[in-house]
TIPATI-710534 format. One record per atom (N, C-alpha, C, O): x, y, z. Coordinates in steps of 0.05 Angstrom, whole numbers, plus 5000, padded with zeros to 4 digits. Layout:
N
XYZ...
//
This chain:
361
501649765000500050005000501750255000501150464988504350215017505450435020507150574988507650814985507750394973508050374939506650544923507550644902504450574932502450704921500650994925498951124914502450984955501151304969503451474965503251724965506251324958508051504950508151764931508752004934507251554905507451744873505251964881505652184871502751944901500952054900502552294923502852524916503152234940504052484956506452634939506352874939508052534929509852634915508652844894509653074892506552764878505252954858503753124868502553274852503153164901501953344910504253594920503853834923506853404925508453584931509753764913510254004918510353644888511553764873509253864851509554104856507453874833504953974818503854204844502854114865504154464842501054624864499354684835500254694812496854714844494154854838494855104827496855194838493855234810493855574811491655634794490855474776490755844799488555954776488556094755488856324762488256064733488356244717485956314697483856184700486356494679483956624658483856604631485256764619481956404616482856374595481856644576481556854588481456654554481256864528478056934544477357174547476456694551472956864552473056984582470957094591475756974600475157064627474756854647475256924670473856584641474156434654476256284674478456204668474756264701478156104712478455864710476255754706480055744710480755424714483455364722485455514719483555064735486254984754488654914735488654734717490055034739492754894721494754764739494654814763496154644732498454474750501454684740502554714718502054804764505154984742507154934766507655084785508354664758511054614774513054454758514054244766513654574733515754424710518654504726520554394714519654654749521854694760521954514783523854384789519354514799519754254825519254014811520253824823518053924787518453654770520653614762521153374760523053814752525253694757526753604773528153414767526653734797527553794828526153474830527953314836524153364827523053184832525152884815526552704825524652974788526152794773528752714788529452484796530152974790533052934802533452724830535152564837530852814842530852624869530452394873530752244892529252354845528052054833531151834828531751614836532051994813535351844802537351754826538851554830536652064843539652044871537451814878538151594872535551824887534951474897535251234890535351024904535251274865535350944855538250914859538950684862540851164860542951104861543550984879544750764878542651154907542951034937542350734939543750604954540250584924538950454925540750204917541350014930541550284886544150124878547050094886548649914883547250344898549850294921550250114944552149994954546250124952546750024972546949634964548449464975546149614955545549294938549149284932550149104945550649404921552549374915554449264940555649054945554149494952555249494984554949195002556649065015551949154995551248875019552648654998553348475012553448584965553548374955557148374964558248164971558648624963560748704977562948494998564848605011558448575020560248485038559048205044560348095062557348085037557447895029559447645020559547405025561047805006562147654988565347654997566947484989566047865016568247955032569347645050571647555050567247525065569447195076569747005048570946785047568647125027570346865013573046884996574646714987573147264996575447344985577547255024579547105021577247295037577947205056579147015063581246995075576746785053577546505053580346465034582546375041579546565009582346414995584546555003586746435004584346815009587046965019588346805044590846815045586646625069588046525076589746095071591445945081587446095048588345785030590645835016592545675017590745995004592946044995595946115005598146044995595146305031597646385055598546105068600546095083596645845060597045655085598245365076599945215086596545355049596645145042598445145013599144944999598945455009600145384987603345244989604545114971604245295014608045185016607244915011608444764995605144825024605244455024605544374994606344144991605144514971606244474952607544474944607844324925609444664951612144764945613244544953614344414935613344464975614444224997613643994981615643944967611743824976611143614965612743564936612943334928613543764923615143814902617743624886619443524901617743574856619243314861622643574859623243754843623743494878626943574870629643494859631843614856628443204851630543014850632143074817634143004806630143234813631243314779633443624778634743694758633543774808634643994803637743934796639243754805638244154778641944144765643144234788642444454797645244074802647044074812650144224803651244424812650944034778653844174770653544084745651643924744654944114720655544074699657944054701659044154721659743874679662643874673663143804654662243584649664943944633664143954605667444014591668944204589667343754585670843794568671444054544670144024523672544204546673044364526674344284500674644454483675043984497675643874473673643784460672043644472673143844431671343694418672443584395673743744382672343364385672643174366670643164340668243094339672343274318670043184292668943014284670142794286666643014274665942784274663642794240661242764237665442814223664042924196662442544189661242564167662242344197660242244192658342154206656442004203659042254221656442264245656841944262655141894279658441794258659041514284658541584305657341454323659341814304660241884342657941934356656941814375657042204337653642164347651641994350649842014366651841814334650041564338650741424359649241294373653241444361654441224388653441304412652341154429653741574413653041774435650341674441649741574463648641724424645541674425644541384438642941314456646341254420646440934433646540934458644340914469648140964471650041014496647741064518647240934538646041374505644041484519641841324529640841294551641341224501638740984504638240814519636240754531642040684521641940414532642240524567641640324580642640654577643240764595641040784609640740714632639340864595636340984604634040844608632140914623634340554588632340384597633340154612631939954614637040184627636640134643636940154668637739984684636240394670635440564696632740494700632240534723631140424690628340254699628440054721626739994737630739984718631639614724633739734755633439614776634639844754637739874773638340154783637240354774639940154800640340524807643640574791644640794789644940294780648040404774647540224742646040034739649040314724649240144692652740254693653540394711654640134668656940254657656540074628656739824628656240174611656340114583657740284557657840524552658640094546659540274520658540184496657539964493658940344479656740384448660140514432662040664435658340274412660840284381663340124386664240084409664440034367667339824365669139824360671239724367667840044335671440284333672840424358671340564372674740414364675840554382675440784386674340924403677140834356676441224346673141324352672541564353671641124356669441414358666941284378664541344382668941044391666740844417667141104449668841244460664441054452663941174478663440954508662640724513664341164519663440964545662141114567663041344572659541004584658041194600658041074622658540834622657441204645654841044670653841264682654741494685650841104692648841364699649241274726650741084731647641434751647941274772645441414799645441644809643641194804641041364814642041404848643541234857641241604864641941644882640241414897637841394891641641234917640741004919637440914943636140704948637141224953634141224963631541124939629441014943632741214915630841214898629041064892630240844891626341004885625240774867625940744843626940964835626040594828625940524802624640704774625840764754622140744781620441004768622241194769623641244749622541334797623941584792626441594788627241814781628441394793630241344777630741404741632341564732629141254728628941284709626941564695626741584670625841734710624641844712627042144704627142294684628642114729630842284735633342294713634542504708634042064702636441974682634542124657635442334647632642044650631242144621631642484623632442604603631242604643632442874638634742954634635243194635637142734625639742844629640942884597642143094592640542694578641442744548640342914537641442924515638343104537637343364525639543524534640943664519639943494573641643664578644543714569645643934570645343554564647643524554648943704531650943844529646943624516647443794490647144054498649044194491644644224515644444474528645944524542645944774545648144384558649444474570652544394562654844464568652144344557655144294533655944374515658044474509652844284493654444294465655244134452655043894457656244244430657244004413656043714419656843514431653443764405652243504401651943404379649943264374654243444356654043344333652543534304652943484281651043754315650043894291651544084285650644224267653544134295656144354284658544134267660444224254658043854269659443674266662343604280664543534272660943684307663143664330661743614348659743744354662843364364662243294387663943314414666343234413662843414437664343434469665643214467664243024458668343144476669042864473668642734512668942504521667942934524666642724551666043004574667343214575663742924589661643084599660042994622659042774617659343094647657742924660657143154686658543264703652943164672650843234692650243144712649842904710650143234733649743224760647543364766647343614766645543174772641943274780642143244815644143254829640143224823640043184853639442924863639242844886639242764836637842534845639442234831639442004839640642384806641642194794644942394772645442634772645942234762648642364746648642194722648241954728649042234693650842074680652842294668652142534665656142174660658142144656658741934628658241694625660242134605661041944591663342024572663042244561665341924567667641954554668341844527666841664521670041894510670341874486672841564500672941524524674641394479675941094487677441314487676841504474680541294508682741354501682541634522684641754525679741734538680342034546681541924567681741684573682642204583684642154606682942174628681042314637684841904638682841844672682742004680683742214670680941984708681342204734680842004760679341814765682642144770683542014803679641974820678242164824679241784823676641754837675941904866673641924875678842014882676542244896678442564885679842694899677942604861678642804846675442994857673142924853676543214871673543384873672543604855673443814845670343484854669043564826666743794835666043874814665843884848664444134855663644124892663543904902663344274902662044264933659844544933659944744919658544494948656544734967656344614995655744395004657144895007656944975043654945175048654245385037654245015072652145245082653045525091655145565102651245715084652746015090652845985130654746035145649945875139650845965170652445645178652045405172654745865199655345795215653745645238651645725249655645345247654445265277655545455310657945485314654445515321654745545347655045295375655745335398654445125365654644975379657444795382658844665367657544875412661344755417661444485412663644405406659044255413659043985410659244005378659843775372659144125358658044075334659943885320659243685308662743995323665343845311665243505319665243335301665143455341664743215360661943025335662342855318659743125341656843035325658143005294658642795283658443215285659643175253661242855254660442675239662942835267665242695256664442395269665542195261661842395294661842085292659842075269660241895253657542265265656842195246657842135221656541995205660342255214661742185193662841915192662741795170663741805208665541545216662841455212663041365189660141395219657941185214657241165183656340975171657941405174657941385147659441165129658640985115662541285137664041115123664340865119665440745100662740735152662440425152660140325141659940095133657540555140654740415124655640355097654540175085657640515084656540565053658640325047659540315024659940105068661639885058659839615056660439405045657739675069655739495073653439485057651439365065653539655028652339705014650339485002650139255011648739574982646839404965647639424943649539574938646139274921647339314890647039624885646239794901647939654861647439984862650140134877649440364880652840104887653740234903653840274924651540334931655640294948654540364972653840544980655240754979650440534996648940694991649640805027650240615041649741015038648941075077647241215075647141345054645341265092643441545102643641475126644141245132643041725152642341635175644041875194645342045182643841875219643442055233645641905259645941685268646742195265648242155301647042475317647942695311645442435333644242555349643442825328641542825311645043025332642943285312644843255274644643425256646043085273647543105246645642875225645042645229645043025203642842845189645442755161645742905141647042495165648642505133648342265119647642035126649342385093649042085070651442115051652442325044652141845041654041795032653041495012651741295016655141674981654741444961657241444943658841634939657241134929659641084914658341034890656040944886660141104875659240964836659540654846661240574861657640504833657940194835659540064823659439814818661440234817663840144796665640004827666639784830665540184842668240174869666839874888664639784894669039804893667839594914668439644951669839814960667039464968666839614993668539734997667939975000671739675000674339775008673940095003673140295016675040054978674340334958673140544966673640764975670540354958668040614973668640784998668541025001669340535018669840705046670840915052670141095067674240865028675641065029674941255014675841455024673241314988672741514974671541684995672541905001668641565012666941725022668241945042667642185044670941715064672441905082673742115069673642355074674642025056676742225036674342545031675042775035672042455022669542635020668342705038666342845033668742665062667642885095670842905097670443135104673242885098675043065097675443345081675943565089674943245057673843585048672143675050671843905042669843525064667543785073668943885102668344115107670243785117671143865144672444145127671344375128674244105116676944275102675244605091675644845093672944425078672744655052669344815065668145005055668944715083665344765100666344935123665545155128668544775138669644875171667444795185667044545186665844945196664044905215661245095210660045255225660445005180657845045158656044885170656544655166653444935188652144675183651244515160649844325167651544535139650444335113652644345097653844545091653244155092654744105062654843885041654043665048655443935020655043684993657943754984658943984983659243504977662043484966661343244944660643024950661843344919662043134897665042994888666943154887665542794883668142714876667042564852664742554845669342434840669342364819667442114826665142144820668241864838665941614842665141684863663541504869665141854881662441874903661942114907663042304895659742114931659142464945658342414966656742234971659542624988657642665015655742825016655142934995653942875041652743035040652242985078652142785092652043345085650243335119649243605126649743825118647743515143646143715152646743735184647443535196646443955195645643985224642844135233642244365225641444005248639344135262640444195297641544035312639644425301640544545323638344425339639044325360635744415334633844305347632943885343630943745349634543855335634543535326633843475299632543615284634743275296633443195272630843095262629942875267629443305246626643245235626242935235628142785230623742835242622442655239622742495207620642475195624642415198625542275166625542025169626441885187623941935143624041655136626741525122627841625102627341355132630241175124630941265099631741045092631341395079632141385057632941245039632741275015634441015054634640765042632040585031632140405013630040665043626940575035625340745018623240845024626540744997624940934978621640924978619941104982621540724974618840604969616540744991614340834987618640705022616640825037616341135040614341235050619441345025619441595035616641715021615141885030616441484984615341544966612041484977610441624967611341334993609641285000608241525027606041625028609541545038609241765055608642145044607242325051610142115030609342365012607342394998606342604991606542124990603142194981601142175000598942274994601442045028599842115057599042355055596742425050601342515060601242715068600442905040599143085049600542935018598842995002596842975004595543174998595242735012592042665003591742785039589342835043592642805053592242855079591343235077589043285084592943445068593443625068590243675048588243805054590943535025588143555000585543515018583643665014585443355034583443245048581743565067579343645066584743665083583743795109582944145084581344325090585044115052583444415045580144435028578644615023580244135023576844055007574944115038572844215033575344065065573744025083573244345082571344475073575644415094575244705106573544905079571745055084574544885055572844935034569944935029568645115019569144745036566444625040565244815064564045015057565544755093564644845123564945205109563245385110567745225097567345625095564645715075562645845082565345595051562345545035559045635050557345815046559245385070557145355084557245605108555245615121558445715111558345855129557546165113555646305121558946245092558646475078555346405075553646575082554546145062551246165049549746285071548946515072549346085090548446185119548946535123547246705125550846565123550646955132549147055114547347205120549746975080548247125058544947115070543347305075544446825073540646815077540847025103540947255094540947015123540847155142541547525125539647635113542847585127542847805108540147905084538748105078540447735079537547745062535747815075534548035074535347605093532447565113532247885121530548035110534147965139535148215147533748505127532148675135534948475100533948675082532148675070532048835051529948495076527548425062525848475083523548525077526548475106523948635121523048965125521249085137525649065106524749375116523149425091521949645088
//
């Protein structure tokens, strides 16, 4: 009703009465308010504006916990991604002979390719291969890839297939200048291959081939003490190895280290490469908590936690680190589909209430 008494008070307000005289003298009512009918018009518009501001305003804020919501899905949940992340593929070091060998009928490259192939499918099968491709001397290659020995099988082979694209990117001389690198070898995080032309010149097996130290320093006066038995546990796991090289991971109170040999070396060997490799992290780290030392057939690697060592699965059990990482994936997926859902439900709920709210005036 009240819809309808409006227009009518309004045209009383703005139209007055007046009298006037037409040509015979007569009076009659005229309506003369074409200046308050605009005044009117105008007040007509600023309302519907208010009106649409205000609709704007409530969908606003309405809509304000769900910009909310993702601002904090994203603040919370986005690292667990970052984290879940595969790393096993990141470039470590490159090393790349500055000799290259012609190769105007292309043997070499094919050999090369060979080399690659055979390497690669069988890294499916094993974490260590050493094979050579071609029979000519002059232009036979020889390789081995070698999976870091936590690995499964999948990602083993997973990890190796990224390395012969690289090669050529990071090398060169892959044969279409009609020159080939005569020997080269990528270092991923997870896996390496290495391969040489017959005839190139050895290198001493703990020849050091790249390191990274942590920038901070330890404070802790025990740290030297922790490092070095953990080092000494090292050197005796990785003699007690599995196929594949000897493999260590594992922990002495806050020191998290691992240690591996090319499966070329046998226990003796190994032992000594690995010591030989926490001697130059001692030398070339000091008292870094983290370091990685590459040598020619092996590498170390350690960590220190000042507060202990994180909760880690054996490394030596690939299967299960690999298994645990998708827990905790479908675990994390689990708790942001819930909370998604309950915020959902909670925004609808305020909207009806809101509504309810603006529909009674």
């Amino acid at each position: 009703m009240v819809s309808y008494l409006k227009p009518a008070w309004l045209l009383c307000f703005v139209f007055k009465p007046s009298t006037t005289k037409n040509k015979n003298g007569k009076s009659h009512f005229v309506l003369s308010g074409h200046k308050n009918a605009n005044f009117m018009h105008n007040l007509l518009v600023k309302k519907k504006k208010r009106n649409t501001t205000s609709k704007i305003s409530r969908s606003l804020t309405v809509m304000k916990p769900i910009y909310q919501f993702f601002a904090v899905f994203w603040l919370f949940f986005l690292p667990f991604t970052v984290i879940s992340g595969d790393n096993n593929k990141n470039l470590i070091f490159k090393g790349c002979a500055s000799q290259k060998s012609p190769d105007p009928t292309g043997a070499f490259s094919q050999n090369l390719n060979t080399l690659f192939t055979s390497l690669l499918s069988q890294s499916a099968q094993r974490s260590f291969a050493s094979t050579t491709a071609g029979t000519d001397n002059a232009t036979a290659v020889t390789g081995v890839f070698q999976c870091r020995g936590d690995l499964p099988a999948a990602e083993c082979y997973d990890c190796v297939s990224k390395i012969p694209k690289l090669v050529s990117k990071l090398c060169g001389g892959g044969g279409d200048d009609g020159n080939v690198v005569v020997a080269a070898r990528v270092q991923l995080s997870g896996c390496y291959i290495r391969y040489e032309i017959s005839g190139f010149r050895q290198t001493s097996g703990t020849e050091m081939l790249f390191r990274v130290c942590g920038k901070k320093q330890s404070g802790d006066p025990g740290f030297a003490g922790k490092r070095d038995t953990a080092f000494g546990a090292a050197e005796n796991g990785v003699k007690t190895g599995g196929d594949g090289g000897g493999f260590y991971a594992g922990q002495y109170e806050s020191v998290y280290v691992l240690g591996q040999c090319e499966g070329s070396l046998g226990n003796s060997d190994c032992g000594e490469c690995v010591k030989d490799g926490f001697e130059k992290a001692k030398s070339e780290c000091g008292d870094s908590i983290s370091g990685q030392v590459y040598l020619h057939k092996c590498f170390v690697s350690y960590s220190y936690y000042s507060h202990g060592v994180p909760n880690i699965s054996p490394l030596s059990d690939g299967e299960k680190r690999q298994h645990t990482q998708r827990t905790i994936a479908l675990a994390v997926g689990g708790v942001a589909v819930l909370g998604f859902v309950i915020v959902c439900l909670l925004v609808l709920k305020s909207a009806m209430k809101k509504k309810s709210k603006y529909d009674s005036y």
